[in-house]
C-alpha angles and dihedrals in degrees: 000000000000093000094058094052095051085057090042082055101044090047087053096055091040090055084046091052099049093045087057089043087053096045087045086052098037084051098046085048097050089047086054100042089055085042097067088028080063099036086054094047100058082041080066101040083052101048097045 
């Protein structure tokens, strides 16, 4: 019993700590993403 419930609470912060891992990259990707789009952005302003 005990050790199903040490599996049922490690899953559980597995699952957690993906779910974190998977909100940082969608972030940092997001950042990024906005990033070029603004870069881009200035390259236009500049060359119009």
């Amino acid at each position: 019993m005990t050790m199903v419930k040490m599996m049922s609470s490690t899953s559980i912060h597995y699952v957690m700590l993906a779910g974190i891992l998977f909100i940082f990259s969608y972030r940092f990707y997001h950042e990024n993403v906005i990033m070029k789009e603004k870069k881009r952005g200035v390259k236009s302003v500049y060359q119009s």
